[in-house]
C-alpha positions as CSV (number, residue, x, y, z in Angstrom):
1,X,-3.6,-9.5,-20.4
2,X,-6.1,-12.7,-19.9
3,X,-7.3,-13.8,-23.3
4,X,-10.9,-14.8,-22.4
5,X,-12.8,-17.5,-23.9
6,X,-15.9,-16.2,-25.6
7,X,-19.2,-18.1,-23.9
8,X,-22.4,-18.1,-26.3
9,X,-24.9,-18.7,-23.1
10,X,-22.4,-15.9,-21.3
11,X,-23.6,-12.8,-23.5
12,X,-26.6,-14.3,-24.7
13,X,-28.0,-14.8,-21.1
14,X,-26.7,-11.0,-20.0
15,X,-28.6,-9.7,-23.5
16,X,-31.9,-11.4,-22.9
17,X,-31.6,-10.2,-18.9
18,X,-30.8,-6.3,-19.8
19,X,-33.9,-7.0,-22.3
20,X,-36.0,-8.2,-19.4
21,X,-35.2,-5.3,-16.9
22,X,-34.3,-2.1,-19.3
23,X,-36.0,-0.5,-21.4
24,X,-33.0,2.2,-22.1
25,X,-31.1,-1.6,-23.5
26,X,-34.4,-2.9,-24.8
27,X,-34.8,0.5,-27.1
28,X,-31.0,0.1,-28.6
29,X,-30.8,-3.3,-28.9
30,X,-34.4,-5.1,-29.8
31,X,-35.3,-3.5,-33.6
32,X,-31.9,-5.1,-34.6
33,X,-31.8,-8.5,-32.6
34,X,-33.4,-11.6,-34.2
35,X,-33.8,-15.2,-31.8
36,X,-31.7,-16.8,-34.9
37,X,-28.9,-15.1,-33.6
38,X,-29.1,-17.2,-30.0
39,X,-27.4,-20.2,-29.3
40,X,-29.7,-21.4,-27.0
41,X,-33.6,-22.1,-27.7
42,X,-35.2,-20.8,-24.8
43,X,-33.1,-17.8,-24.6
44,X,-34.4,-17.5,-28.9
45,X,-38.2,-18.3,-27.5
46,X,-38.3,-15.8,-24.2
47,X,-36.5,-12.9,-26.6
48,X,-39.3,-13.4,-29.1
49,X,-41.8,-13.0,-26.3
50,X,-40.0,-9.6,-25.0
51,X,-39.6,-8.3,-28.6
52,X,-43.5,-9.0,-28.8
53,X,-44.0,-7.0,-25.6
54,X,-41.5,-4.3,-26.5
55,X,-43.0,-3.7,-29.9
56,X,-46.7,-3.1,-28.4
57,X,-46.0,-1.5,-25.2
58,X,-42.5,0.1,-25.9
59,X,-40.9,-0.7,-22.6
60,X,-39.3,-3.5,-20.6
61,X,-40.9,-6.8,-19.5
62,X,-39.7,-6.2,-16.1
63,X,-41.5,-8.3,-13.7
64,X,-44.4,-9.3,-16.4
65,X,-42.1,-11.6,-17.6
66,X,-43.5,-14.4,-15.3
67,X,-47.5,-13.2,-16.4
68,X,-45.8,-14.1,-20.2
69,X,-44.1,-17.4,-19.2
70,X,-47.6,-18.2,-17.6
71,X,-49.3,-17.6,-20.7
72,X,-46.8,-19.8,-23.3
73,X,-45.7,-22.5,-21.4
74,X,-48.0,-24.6,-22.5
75,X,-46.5,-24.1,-26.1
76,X,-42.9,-25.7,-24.8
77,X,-41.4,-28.9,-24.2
78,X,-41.3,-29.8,-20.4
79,X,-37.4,-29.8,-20.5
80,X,-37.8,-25.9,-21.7
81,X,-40.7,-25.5,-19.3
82,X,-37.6,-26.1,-16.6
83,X,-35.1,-24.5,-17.9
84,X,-36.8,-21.2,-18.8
85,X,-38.3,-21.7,-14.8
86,X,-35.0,-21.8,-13.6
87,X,-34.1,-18.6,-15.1
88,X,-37.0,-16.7,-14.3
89,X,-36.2,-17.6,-10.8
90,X,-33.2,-16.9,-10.5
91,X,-33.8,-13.3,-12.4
92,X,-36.8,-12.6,-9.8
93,X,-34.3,-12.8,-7.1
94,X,-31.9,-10.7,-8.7
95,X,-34.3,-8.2,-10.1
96,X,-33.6,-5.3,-7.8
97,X,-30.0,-6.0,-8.2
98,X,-30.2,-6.4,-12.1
99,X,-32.1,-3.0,-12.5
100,X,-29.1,-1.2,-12.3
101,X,-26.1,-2.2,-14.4
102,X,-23.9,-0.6,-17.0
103,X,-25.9,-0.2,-20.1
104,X,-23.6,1.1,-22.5
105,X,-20.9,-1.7,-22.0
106,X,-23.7,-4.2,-22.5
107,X,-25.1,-2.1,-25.5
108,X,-21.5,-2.3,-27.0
109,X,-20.8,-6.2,-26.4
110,X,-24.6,-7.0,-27.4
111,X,-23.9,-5.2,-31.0
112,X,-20.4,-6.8,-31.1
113,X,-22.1,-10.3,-31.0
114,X,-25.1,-9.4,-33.1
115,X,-22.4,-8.2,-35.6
116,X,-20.3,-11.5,-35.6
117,X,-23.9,-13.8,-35.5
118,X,-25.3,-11.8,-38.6
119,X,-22.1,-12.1,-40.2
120,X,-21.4,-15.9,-39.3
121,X,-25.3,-16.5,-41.1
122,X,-24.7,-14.5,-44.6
123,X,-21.8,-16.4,-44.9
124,X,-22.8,-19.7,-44.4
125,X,-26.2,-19.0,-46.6
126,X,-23.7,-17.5,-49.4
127,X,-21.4,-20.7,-49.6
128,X,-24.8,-22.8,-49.5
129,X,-25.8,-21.1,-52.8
130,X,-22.4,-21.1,-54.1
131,X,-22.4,-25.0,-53.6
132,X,-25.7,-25.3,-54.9
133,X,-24.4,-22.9,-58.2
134,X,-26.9,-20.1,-57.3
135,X,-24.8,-17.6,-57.7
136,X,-27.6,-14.6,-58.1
137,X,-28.5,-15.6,-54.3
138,X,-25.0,-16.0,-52.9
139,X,-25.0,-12.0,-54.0
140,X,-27.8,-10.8,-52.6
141,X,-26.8,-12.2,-49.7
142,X,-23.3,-11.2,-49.7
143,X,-24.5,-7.5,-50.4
144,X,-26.7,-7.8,-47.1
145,X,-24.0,-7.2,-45.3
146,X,-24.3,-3.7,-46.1
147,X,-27.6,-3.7,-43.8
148,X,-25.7,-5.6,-41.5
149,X,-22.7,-2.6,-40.9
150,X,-25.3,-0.1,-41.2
151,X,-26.9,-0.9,-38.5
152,X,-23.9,-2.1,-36.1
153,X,-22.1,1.0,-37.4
154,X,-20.0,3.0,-34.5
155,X,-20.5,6.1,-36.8
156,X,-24.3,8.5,-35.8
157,X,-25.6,11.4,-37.3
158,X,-26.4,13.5,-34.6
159,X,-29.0,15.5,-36.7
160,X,-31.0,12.5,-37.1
161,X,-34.4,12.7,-35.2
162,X,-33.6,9.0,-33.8
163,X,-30.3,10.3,-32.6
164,X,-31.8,13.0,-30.8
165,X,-34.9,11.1,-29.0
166,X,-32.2,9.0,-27.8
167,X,-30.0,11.7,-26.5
168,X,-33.1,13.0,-24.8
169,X,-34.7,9.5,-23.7
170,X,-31.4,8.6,-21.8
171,X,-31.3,12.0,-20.2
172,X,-34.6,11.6,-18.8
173,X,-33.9,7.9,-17.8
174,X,-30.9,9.1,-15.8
175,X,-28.9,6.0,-17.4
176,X,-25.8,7.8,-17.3
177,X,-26.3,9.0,-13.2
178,X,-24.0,7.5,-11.4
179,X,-24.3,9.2,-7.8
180,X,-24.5,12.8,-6.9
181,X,-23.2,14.0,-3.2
182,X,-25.5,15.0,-1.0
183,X,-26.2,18.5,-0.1
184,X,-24.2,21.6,-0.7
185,X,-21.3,19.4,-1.9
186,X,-23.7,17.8,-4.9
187,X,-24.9,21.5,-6.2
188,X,-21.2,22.4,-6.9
189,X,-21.4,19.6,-10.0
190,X,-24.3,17.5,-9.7
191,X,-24.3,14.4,-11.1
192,X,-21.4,12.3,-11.9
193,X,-21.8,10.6,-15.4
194,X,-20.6,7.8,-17.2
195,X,-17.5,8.3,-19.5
196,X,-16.3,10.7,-17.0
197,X,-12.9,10.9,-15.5
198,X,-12.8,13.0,-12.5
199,X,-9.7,13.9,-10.6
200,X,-9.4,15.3,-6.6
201,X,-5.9,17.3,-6.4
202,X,-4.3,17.9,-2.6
203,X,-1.4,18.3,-1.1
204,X,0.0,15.4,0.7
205,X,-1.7,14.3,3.9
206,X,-4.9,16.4,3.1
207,X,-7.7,13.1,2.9
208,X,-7.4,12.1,-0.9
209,X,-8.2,8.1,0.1
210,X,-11.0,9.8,2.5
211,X,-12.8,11.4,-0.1
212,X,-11.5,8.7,-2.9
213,X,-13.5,5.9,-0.8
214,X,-16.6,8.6,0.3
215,X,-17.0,8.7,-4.1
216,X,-16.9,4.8,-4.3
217,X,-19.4,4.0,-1.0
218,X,-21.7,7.0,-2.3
219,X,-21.5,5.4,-5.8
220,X,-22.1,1.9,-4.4
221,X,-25.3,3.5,-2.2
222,X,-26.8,4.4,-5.9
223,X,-26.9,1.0,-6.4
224,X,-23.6,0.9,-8.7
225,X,-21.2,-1.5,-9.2
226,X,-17.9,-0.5,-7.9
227,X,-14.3,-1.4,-8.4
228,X,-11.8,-0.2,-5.7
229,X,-8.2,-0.4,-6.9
230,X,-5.5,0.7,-4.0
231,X,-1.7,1.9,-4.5
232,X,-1.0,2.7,-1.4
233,X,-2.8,0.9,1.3
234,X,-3.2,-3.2,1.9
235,X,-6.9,-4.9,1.1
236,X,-7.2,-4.9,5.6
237,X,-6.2,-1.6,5.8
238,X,-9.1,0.1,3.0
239,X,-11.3,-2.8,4.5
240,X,-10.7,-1.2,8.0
241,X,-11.6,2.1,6.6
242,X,-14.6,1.1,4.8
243,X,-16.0,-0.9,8.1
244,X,-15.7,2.3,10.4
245,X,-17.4,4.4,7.7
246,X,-20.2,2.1,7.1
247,X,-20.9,1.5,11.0
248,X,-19.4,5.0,12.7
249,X,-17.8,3.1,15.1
250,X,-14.8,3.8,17.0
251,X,-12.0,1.9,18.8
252,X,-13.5,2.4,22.3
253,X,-17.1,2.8,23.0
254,X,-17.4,6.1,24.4
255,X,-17.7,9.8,23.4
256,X,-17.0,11.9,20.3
257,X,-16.4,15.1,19.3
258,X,-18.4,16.0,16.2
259,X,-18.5,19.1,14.2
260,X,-21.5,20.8,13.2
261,X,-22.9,23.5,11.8
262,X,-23.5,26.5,13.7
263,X,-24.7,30.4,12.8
264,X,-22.5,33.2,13.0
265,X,-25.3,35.8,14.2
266,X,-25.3,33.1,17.2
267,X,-21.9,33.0,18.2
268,X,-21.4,36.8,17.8
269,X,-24.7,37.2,19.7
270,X,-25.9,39.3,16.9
271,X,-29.5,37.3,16.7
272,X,-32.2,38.6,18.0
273,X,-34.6,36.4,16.3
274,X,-36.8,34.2,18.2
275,X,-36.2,31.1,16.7
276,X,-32.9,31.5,18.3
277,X,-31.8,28.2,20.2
278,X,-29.7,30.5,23.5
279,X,-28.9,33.7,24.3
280,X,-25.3,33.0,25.2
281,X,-22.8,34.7,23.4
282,X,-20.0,32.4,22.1
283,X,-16.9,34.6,20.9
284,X,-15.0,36.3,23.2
285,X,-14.1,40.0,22.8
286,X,-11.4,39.4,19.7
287,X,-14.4,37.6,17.5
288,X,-12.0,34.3,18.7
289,X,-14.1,31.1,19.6
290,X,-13.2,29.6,22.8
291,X,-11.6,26.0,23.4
292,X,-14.7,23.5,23.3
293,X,-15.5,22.1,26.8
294,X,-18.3,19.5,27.4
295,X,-20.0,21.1,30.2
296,X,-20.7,24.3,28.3
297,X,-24.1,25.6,27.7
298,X,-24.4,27.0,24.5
299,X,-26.0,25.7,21.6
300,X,-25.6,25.8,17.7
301,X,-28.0,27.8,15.4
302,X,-29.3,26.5,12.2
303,X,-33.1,27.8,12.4
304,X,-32.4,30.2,9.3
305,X,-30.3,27.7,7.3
306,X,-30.6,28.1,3.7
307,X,-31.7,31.6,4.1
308,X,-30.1,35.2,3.9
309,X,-30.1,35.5,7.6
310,X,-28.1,32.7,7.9
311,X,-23.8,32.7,8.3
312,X,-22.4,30.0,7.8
313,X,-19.9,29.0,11.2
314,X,-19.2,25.5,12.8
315,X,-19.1,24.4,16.8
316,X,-19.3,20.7,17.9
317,X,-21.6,18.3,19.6
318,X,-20.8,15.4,21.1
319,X,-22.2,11.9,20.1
320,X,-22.2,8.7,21.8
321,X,-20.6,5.9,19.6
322,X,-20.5,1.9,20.4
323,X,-16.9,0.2,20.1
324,X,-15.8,-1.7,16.9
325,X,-16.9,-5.1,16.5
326,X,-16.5,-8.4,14.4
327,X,-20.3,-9.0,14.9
328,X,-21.5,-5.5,14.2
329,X,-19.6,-5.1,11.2
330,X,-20.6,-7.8,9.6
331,X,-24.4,-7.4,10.8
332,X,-24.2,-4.3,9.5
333,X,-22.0,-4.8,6.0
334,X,-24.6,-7.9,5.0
335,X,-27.7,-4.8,5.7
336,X,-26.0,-3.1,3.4
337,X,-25.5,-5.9,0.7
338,X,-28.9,-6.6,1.3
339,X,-30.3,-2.8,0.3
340,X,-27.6,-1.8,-2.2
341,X,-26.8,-5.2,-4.1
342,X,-23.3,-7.4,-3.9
343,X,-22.0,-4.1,-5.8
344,X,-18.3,-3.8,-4.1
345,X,-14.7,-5.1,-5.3
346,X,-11.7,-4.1,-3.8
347,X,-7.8,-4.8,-5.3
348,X,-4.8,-3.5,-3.9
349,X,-1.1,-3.5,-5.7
350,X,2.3,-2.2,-4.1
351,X,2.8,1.4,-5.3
352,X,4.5,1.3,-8.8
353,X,3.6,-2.4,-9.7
354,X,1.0,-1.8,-11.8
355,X,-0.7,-0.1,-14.4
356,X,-3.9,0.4,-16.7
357,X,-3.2,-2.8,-18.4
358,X,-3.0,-4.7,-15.2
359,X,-6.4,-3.3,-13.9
360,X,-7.8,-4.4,-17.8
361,X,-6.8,-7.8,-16.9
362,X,-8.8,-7.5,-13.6
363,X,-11.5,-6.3,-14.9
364,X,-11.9,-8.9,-17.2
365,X,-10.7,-11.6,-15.4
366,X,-13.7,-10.2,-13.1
367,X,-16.4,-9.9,-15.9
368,X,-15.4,-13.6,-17.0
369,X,-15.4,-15.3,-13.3
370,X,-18.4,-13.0,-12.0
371,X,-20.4,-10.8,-14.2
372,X,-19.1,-8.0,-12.2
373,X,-19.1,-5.1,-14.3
374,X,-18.5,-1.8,-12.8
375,X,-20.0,1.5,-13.4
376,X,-17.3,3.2,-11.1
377,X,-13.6,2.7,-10.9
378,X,-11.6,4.3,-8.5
379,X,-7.9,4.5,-8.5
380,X,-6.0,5.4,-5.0
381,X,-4.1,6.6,-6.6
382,X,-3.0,7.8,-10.4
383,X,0.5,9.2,-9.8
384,X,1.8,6.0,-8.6
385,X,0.8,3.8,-11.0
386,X,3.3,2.2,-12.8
387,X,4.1,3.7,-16.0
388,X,2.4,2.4,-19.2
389,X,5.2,2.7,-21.8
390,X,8.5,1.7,-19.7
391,X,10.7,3.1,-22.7
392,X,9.6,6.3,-22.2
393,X,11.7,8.4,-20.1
394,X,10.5,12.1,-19.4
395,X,8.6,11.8,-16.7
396,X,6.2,14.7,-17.9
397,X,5.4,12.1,-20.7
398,X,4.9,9.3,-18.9
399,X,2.2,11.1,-16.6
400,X,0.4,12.3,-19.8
401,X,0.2,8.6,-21.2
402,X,-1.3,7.9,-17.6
403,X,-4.1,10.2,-17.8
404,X,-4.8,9.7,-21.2
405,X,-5.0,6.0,-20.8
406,X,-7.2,6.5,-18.1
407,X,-9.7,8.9,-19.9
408,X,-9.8,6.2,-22.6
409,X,-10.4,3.7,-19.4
410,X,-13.6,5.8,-18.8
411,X,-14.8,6.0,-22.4
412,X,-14.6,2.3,-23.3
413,X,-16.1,1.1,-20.2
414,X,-18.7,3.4,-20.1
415,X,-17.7,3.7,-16.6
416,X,-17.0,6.6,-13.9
417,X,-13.4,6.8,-13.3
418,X,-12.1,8.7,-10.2
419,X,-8.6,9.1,-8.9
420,X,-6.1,11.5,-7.0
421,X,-3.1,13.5,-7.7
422,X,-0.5,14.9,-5.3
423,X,-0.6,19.0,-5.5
424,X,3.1,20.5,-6.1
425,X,5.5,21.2,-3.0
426,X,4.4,25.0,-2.6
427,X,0.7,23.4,-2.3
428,X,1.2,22.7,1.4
429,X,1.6,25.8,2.9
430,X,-1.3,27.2,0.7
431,X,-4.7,28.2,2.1
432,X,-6.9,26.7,-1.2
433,X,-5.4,24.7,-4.1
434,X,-5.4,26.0,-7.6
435,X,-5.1,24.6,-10.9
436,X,-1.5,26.0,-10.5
437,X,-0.7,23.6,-7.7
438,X,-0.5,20.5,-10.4
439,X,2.3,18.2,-10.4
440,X,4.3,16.9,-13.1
441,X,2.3,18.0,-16.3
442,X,-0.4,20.6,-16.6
443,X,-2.0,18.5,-19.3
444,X,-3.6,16.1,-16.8
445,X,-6.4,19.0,-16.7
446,X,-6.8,18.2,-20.2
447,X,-8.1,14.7,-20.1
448,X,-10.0,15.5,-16.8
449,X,-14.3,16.2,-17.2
450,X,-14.0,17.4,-13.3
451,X,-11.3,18.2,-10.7
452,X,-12.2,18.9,-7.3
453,X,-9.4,20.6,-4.7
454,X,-9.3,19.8,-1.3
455,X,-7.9,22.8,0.4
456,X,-7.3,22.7,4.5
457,X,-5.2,25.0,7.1
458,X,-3.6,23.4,10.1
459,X,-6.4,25.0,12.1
460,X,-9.4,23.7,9.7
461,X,-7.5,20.4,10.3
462,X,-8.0,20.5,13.8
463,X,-11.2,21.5,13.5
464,X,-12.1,18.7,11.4
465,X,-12.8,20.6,8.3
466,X,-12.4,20.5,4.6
467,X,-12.8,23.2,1.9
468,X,-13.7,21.4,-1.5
469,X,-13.7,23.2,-4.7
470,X,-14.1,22.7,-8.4
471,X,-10.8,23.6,-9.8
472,X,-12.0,22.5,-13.5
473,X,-15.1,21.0,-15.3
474,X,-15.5,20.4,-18.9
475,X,-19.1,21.2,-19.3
476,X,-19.7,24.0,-17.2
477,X,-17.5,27.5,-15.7
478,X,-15.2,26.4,-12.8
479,X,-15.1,29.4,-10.0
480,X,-12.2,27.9,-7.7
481,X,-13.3,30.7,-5.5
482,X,-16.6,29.2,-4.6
483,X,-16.0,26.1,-2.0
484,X,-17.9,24.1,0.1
485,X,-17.1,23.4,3.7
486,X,-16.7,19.6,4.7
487,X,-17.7,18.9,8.0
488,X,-15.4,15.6,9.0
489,X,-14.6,12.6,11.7
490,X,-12.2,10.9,10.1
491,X,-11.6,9.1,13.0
492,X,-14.7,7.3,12.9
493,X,-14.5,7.4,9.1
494,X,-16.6,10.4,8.3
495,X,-15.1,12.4,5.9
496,X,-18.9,14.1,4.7
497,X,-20.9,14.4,7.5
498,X,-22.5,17.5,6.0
499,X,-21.6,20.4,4.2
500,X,-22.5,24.1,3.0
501,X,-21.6,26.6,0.1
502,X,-19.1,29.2,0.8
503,X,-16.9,31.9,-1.1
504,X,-17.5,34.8,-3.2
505,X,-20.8,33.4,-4.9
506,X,-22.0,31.7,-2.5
507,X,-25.3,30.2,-3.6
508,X,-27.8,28.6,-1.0
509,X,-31.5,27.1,-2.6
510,X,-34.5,27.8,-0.4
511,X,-38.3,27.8,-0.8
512,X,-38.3,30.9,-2.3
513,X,-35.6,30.1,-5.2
514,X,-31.7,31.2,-5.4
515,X,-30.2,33.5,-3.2
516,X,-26.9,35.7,-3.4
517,X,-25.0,35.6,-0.8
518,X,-22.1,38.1,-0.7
């Protein structure tokens, strides 16, 4: 593991930033911080200014930092006046980007150093009153401490009405939001939170890297940082992927065949509503649906979506798409730097070279050289990650020091961890995956906060679509009955172009509120 070298301005300058811009960090952090504890003394003098404007106004600076600057400068030497320009400048063109970071992990290395500062000062005062024989002082001082570990304890009461407001703040704040998938897909589980680890089972073949790098771009659309670790494909080969999701475009500029959504009162001919797109009847006499062909003249229904009198069915359409490109990619990859940040690392390993510890050593070797630390880390994939304690030798064991290692992952970094596990043999020739189909050890389910299953017949496959399900979550009832179908191009790297609620509780949200529908 890399033993990094601890940088004063490093953490000082990353403290007095997530004071600038947060208001979640400012709240944890401020009441406790003093500008003796800083190394540097314009990093001391803007903190006293933003403790100032925390304590009346009980937020963030944010962008009245400059208004601030503009009203003390005059107070500072020119060489501060620079330096504390310089910053601000830099932050201003960061600010959108520096909104959005992982406020936990800072919240834990900002108490860390205020610990070791705090404690570095009471003993230095205490041997100056020993050497000056006062000993009464060198005890006050060394019983200080007390205060000190109080307040930089890991330990809460969660009955305590500060506890409480907190728990409530953050939850209002969203701080622990990571992304949420759109449509019918995000109602199955909503947001995905920090400290989470969240699993997707399939049988081999079945789109686990598709859906893997779907959670990572979404992730990285929210504005998160995100750290891409691949087992089983090279850096080009996820980059390839990633560039035909992001632009849609396919190896030859022509035609493709897209799924859609469709009503099944419209291709039974049922309908007889007027908002009806045709009046052509799609299914032939056996309720079968007939070989698409481009010249044919009916149309998908969704006038009634979200409502009772809608079924849920697919068809196609087609859609024009250019060919891939060097130019267009990159055009369109630096668009997306410029909207969603410099938020995206990617790191790829030969299956069964490494483990947890190796992706630690990244990700600090990443923090130390960059900044870079993620909110999301996802792991293509868990089952082939090298095994954490070679001398163990069941191999039931092994994969339960994996997943525990990775839930720990999750909880340390404050982070969102996502990865994939193979379903069992028998899983392939199943209709949907169950919590039965788990390889190895059942106890994976047991570090997990969410599973999804990805369940597809050869016929769905060709159809281009996916039936997702919650197979287990640790806050809330998991009906693996109730799934959500996946309309897909994986060709063109599409692996959510839409989706809708399906099963035996079936829920679809309208104007009018929830609706059954059986």
């Amino acid at each position: 593991m890399i033993k990094r070298r601890v940088i004063n301005d490093e953490i000082e300058t990353r403290i007095l930033i997530g004071i600038i811009v947060s208001t979640s960090f400012a709240r944890k952090i401020v009441p406790d911080l003093k500008s003796e504890y800083f190394s540097s003394d314009y990093i001391g003098k803007v903190f006293d200014w933003c403790k100032e404007f925390y304590t009346i106004y009980k937020e963030c600076p944010g962008k009245h930092i400059q208004d601030i600057y503009e009203e003390n400068k005059e107070q500072l030497e020119e060489a501060q006046q620079k330096i504390i320009e310089t910053f601000l400048s830099k932050l201003s063109k960061d600010y959108e980007q520096q909104e959005e970071f992982n406020v936990e992990y800072l919240v834990d290395s900002a108490t860390a150093y205020i610990k070791q500062k705090s404690i570095r000062s009471i003993v230095e005062r205490t041997l100056k009153y020993l050497e000056h024989g006062k000993i009464d002082k060198a005890e006050q001082e060394f019983e200080s401490y007390k205060k000190i570990a109080k307040v930089t304890s890991d330990c809460v009461n969660p009955f305590s009405p500060d506890f409480i407001k907190e728990l409530y703040l953050s939850e209002e704040e969203g701080t622990d939001n990571i992304f949420i998938f759109p449509g019918a897909l995000g109602k199955i589980v909503g947001w995905h939170q920090r400290d989470w680890l969240v699993a997707v089972l399939a049988p081999m073949k079945r789109g686990k890297s598709f859906f893997l790098m779907e959670v990572a771009f979404r992730a990285f659309m929210n504005h998160k940082k995100v750290f891409y670790m691949s087992l089983e494909m090279s850096d080009n080969r996820v980059g390839k992927r990633l560039l035909r999701r992001i632009t849609a475009h396919g190896k030859i500029e022509g035609e493709y065949l897209y799924p859609c959504f469709d009503c099944g009162y419209n291709q039974s001919g049922e309908c007889t509503r007027i908002e009806r797109t045709n009046k052509i009847t799609l299914l032939n006499e056996a309720g079968n649906k007939p070989v698409f062909k481009k010249d044919m003249k009916y149309k998908p229904c969704t006038a009634c979506r979200g409502t009772s009198n809608y079924r849920v069915a697919t068809w196609y359409i087609i859609k024009k798409r250019e060919k891939q490109s060097m130019q267009k990619s990159v055009r369109k990859a630096n668009s997306l730097t410029k909207m969603y940040g410099d938020n995206f690392r990617l790191k790829s390993y030969p299956a069964g070279t490494a483990n947890i510890n190796d992706l630690i050593s990244a990700l600090d070797h990443l923090e130390y050289t960059e900044n870079f630390i993620p909110d999301v880390i996802v792991i293509d994939y868990a089952d082939i990650l090298k095994p954490e304690d070679s001398r163990l030798i069941d191999p039931r064991a092994k994969a339960d020091s994996t997943w525990i290692k990775l839930k720990g992952l999750a909880d340390s970094r404050h982070c969102l961890v996502v990865t994939a596990s193979q379903g069992t043999r028998k899983s392939i020739d199943k209709k949907s995956i169950s919590q039965t189909d788990v390889a190895e050890d059942i106890r994976k389910l047991a570090h997990l906060d969410v599973m999804y299953g990805l369940s597809q017949t050869q016929e769905e496959k060709a159809e281009s679509i996916m039936r997702v399900s919650v197979l287990a979550n640790r806050d809330e009832d998991a009906n693996e009955a109730q799934q959500v179908i996946c309309l897909q191009q994986r060709g063109l790297g599409q692996v959510l172009l839409d989706s809708e609620i399906t099963g035996m509780r079936a829920i679809m949200e309208d104007d009018s509120g929830l609706i059954e529908d059986n």
